[in-house]
N, C-alpha and C positions, 0 to 999 in steps of 0.2 A: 509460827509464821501465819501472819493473816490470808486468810482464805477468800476467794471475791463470791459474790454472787450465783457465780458456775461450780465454786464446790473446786476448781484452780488455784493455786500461790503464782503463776504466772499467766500471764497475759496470752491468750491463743493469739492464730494469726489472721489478720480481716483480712477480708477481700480483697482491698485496695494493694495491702503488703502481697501479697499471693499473687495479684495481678502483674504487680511490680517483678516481680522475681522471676515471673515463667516469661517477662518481654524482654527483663537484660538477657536470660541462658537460653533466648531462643536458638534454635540449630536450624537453618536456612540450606544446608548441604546433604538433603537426605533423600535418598533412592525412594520414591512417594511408590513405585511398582510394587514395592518390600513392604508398605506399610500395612497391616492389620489393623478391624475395627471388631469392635464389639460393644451391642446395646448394653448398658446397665439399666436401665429403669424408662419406661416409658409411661407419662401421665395425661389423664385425660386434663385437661382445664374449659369449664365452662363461665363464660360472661355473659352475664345480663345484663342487656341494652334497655333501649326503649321499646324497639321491635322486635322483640324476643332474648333469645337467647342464641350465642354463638360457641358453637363449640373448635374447640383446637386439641390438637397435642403437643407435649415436648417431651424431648427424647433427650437422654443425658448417654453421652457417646467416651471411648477410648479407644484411640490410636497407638499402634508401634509396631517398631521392627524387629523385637524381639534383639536386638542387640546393643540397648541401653539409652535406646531415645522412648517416651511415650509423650502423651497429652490428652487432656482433653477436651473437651468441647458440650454446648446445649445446644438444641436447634426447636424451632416452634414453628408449627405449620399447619392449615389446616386437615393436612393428611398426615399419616403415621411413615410412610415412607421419604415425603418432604423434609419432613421433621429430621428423622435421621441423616439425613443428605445432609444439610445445614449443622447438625451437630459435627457428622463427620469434618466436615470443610473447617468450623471454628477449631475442632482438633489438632487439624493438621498446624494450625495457624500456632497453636500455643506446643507445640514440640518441643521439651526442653533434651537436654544429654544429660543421664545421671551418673554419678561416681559408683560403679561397680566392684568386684573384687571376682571376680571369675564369673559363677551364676549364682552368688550369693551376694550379700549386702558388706563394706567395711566394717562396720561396728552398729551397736544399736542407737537408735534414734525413737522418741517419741516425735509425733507428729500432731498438731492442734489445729480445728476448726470451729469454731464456733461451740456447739455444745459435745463435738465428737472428738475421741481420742484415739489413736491407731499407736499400737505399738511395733515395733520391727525387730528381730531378733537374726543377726547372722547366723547360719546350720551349714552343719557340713555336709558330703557331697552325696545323690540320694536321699538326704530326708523327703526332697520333694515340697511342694508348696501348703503350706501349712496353715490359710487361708481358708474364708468364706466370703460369697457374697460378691459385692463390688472390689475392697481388696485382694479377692483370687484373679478377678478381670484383670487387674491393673498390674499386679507380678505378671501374668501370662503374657502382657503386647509388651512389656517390657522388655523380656527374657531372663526375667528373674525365676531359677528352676530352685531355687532349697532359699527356702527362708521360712524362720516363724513369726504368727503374729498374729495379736491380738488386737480385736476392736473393742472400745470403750464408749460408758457414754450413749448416745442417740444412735438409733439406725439408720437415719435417713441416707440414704445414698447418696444426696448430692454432697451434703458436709461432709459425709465416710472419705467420700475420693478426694475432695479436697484435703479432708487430713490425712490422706496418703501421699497424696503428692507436697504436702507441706513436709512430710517426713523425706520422703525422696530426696526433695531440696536440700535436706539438712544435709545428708550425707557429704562427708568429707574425705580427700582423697590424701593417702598415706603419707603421698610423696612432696605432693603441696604442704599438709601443713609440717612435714618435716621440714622442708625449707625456709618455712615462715618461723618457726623455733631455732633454725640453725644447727638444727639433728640431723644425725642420718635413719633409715629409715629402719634400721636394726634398733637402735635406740630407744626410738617412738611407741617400734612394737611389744617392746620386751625382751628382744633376741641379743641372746651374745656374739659378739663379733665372728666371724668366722674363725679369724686368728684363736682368741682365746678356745673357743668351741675346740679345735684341733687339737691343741695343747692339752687342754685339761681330757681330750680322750685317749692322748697318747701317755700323759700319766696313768 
């Protein structure tokens, strides 16, 4: 399989598409008192004008309620606390609802951004968040308690969280696409009917 540029056989996902995605699954219906933030990364940025130099920061922000909505958000100010206020506000703006399975993930998903890879691993209950970094932020405002997972790739934080929440997005939910295949949802998963399961223990 031919490989591109990024050392990829498929195509990550840009901005635009990502953009795209978190404005159709926006969630407009959410308890904003519930929501939590937390900083990931705060940078300085300096410009050079004609009359010096102007300095700013931006602050790369996540929101949630820990019940399966997050988002997040940048905000740039010439204060550090501005900054944050404006990331938080964009946050709440891109809120999506994601496909959960109790406090772990449905199935594994790789997630792509740019030069960054995140991988996602459903665990069972008690592993605990098995995370670093910006993808521990982003499980945490989520309420994602037991999942594994791996970062690939670049560290930069902004692509990291982008390709978590590109992963996020992927996520698929049992019962949808059993009905989109015309399964039931014992089918989908592997499970024996209940019928048969009784039968064959009562042999």
């Amino acid at each position: 399989m031919r490989r591109g540029k990024r050392g990829y056989s498929s195509k990550p996902m840009s901005k635009q598409i990502l953009r795209d995605s978190l404005a159709v699954r926006r969630i407009l219906e959410v308890n904003l008192s519930e929501l939590k933030d937390d900083v990931i990364a705060i940078n300085r940025v300096t410009k050079v004008v004609k009359g010096g130099k102007n300095l700013s920061f931006s602050a790369l922000v996540v929101v949630g309620d820990s019940r399966g909505h997050a988002g997040f958000g940048m905000g740039k100010a010439r204060e550090v606390p501005m900054a944050i206020k404006k990331g938080i506000e964009q946050a709440k703006k891109n809120l999506i609802k994601l496909n959960l399975k109790g406090t772990s993930i449905p199935h594994q998903v790789l997630g792509r951004y740019g030069s960054a890879q995140v991988l996602l691993k459903p665990a069972s209950e008690g592993t605990g968040v098995i995370a670093g970094g910006p993808v521990r932020k982003v499980m945490q405002v989520a309420g994602i308690t037991n999942v594994l997972t791996k970062s690939l790739g670049t560290s930069n934080p902004h692509n990291v969280v982008k390709a978590t929440f590109a992963a996020l997005l992927s996520l698929k939910d049992v019962g949808h696409v059993a009905e989109m295949r015309s399964k039931t949802v014992d089918e989908i998963s592997g499970r024996p009917p209940k019928e048969k399961a009784a039968a064959s223990e009562s042999n």
